[in-house]
Structure formats: C-alpha cells, structure tokens
N, C-alpha and C positions, 0 to 999 in steps of 0.2 A: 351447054356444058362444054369448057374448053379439054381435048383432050390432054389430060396432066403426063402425058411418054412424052410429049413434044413442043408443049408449048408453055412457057415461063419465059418472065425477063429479067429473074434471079440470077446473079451471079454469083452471089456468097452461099458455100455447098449450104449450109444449117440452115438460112433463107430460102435457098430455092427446093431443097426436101419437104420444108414445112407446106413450100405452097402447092407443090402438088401432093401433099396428104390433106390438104383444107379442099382440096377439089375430090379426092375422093371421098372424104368424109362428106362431105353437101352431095356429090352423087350417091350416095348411101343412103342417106337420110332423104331422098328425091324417089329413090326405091321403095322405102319405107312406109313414106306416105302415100300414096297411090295404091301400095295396098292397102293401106289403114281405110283411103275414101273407098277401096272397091269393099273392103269387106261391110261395112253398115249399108242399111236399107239404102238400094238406090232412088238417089232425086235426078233432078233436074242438071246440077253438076257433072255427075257421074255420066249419066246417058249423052249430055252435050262433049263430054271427053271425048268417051270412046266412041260418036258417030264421028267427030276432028282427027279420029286417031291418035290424041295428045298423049293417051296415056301408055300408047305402043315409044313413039316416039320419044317420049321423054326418058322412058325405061333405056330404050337403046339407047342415049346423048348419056345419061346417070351409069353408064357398066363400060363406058368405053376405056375403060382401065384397067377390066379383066383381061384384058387382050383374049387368049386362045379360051378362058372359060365361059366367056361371053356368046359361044356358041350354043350353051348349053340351055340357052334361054331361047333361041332363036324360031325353036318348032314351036312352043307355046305361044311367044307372041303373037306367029304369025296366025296360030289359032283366035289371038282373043282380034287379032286385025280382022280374020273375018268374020266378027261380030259387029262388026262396025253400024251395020243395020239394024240390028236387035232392038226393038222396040220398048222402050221406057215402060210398058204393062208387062212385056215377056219375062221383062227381068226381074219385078216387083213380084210378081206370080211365082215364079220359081223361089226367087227369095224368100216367099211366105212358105213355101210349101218345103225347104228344106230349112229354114231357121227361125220360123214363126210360131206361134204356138200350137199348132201343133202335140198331139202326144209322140207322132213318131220324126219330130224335129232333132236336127242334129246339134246338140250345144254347143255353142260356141262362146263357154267361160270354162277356163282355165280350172273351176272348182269342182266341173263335172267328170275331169277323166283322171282326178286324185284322189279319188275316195278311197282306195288303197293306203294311201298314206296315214289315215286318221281313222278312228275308231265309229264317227257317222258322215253324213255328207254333209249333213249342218257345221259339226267342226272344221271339215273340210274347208267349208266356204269359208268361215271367218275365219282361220288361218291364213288360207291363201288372201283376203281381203286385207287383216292386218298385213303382213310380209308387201304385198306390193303398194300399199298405202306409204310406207317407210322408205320403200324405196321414191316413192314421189316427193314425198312432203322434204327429202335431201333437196330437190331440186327446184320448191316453190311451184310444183304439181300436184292440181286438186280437180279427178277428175268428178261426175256428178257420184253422190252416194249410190253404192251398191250395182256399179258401174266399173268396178276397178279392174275387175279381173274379164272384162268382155276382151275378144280378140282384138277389134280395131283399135281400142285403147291402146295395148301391150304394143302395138304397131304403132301408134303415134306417139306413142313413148320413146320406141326406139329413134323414131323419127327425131324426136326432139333432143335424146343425147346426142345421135350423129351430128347435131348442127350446132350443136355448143360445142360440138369437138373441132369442127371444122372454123368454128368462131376463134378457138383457141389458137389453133394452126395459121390461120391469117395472121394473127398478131405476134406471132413465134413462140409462142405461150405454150414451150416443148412439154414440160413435166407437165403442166394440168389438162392437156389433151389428151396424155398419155391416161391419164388417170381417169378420163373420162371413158376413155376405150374399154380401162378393167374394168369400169360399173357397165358398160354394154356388156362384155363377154358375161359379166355376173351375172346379167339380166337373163341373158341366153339361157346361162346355166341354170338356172333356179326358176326359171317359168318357161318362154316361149318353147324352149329346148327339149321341156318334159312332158309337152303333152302336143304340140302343134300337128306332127306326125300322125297320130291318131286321127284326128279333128279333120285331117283332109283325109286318112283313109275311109273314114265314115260319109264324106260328102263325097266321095269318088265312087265308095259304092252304091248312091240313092242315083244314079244315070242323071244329074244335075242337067239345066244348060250349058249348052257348046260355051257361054262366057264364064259359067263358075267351073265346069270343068278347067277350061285355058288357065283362069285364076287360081284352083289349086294347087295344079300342076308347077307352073310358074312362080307363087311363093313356095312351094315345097323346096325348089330347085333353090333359090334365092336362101332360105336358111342352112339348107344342106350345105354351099358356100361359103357361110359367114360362120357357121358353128365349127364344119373341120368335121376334124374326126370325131368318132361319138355319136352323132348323130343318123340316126334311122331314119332314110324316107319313107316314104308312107308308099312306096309301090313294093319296097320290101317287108313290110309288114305280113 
C-alpha cells in the first residue's frame, strides 16, 4: 500500500485528490476484510496469516493514512502479533466455545442484540434479514440464505463497497464514489453501528483468547474511526 500523504504522479488537483481517495478507499476495504476472514471459523488461511504476520502487516500498510490515529491501533496489533504462535486447534477451540453452539455462545447476528426493536425475535430476524438483503441485492450481492446478517458478512460487505468506491476513485468517477461512501455510512448507520459494540462487549467479558481479545479490541477501535461520533465502544459500555 502506497502511502496516499506522499506519493502520486498526479498533477491535475481533481486527478491527484481522486487517487489518493482510491488508495484510501482499497486500504479501507483491506481493513475490512481481514476482519471479515478473522471473524469466521478459523482454517488453514487464517492461522497461515497470522503465524506470516500478514494480517498485522497489512492492517499497518491499509491505515497509513490515518497519520496520528493510526496510533490507536498500534497496542492491539502488537497484541494480536504476539499470537503469531497460536495454534490452529487453540483458536478453533476457543472459537467453538465462544460462538459455537453452545447455549452460553455469544451471537454473532446482528438479529440477536435488536429484539428491542420488534415485537419477537423471529420478527427481528426477518426484518433485519429483509433490510440487509436490499441493501445487497442494489449491488449484485447474494450472500448464502439465512446468512445475511452474520458478522463476517456485514464485514465483507463493507469490504466490498470500500473497493467499488476506490474503483470509482481510480477512474475519477467523483460523484459515484461519492455515493458509494453514503451507502457505506448508511450501512454503518443501520446495522454494523447498532449493535457491534455490544457484540464485542459480550466477547470481552467471556476472558476470550489473547487473539480474539486483540481482534475485538482492534475492530472496536477501527469502527469507533469510521463511524465518528455516535458511536459507543464497547469499553464504555
């Protein structure tokens, strides 16, 4: 990831703004997914990552554009770097045992921490299942049935606007980037935004692994970011 403060070989201002908003959009969307692969069952991918380090690394090379916010990431990374060792069972084990079935598993669908919203949890679901289904099928995303509202999804969602946005940006395609950003911030607003917080303060208090703790912690921090104001982490809960 080229850092976008200092390196372009744009000369016209509209040209050379667009291309470093196309590099932060694809480090966004690079942020995005890394969490989307950490948050589903770990394989064989995930554990050959993070014994390379790849997915410390990449996160740094993907934020180098925060400048001085960029710090704020730096104690958790360096936590989930000394995971590096964790063994491909250690983390399947824990996995099961805080998002597995479990009766005292911590959910991780968006339809389990809005039942408030709705009059049962069954409405809940299918609500929130329509509402994020509409927001896919705008973009020729279908993800498996009754899978819509799982966390890695909503993460490889976002992952997938940031990089149509940054697609946009490359071609100088100012307005439809633009417009791709309000359907991210919408998304924020209307799902990940309303219940994420929760979702890690419930995994932060089952004493996780040293790697899902670093991972909570580190996407908490990482929306706290991207939402702005409004937004409750989950240590202030």
């Amino acid at each position: 990831m080229i850092d976008p403060r200092t390196h372009t070989n744009e000369t016209n201002p509209k040209h050379r703004a667009c291309s470093i908003l196309h590099q932060v959009a694809r480090g966004r969307s690079q942020v995005y997914r890394w969490l989307a692969l950490s948050f589903y069952a770990p394989d064989a991918e995930l554990a050959h990552a993070l014994n390379a380090g790849r997915i410390v690394e990449d996160i740094l090379l993907a934020t180098v554009w925060l400048g001085e916010d960029r710090k704020k990431f730096l104690t958790h990374l360096g936590k989930l770097r000394e995971c590096a060792s964790s063994a491909w069972s250690d983390l399947a084990s824990d996995y099961q045992r805080l998002f597995g079935k479990s009766s005292e598993r911590v959910p991780m669908r968006e339809s389990a921490y809005r039942w408030r919203e709705a009059s049962a949890l069954l409405d809940t679901a299918n609500q929130v299942a329509l509402a994020l289904r509409q927001h896919y099928e705008q973009f020729g995303v279908a993800p498996i049935a009754n899978h819509e509202d799982l966390l890695p999804v909503e993460l490889e969602f976002m992952a997938f606007l940031c990089e149509c946005e940054s697609n946009e940006w490359k071609n100088n395609a100012a307005e439809r980037a633009r417009q791709l950003r309000l359907q991210e911030r919408t998304f924020l607003d209307d799902h990940l935004g309303r219940w994420f917080p929760e979702f890690c303060r419930r995994v932060s208090d089952r004493a996780p692994h040293p790697f899902y703790t670093a991972l909570i912690f580190l996407s908490d921090t990482w929306l706290n970011l991207e939402y702005g104001p409004g937004y409750v982490p989950a240590r202030s809960l």
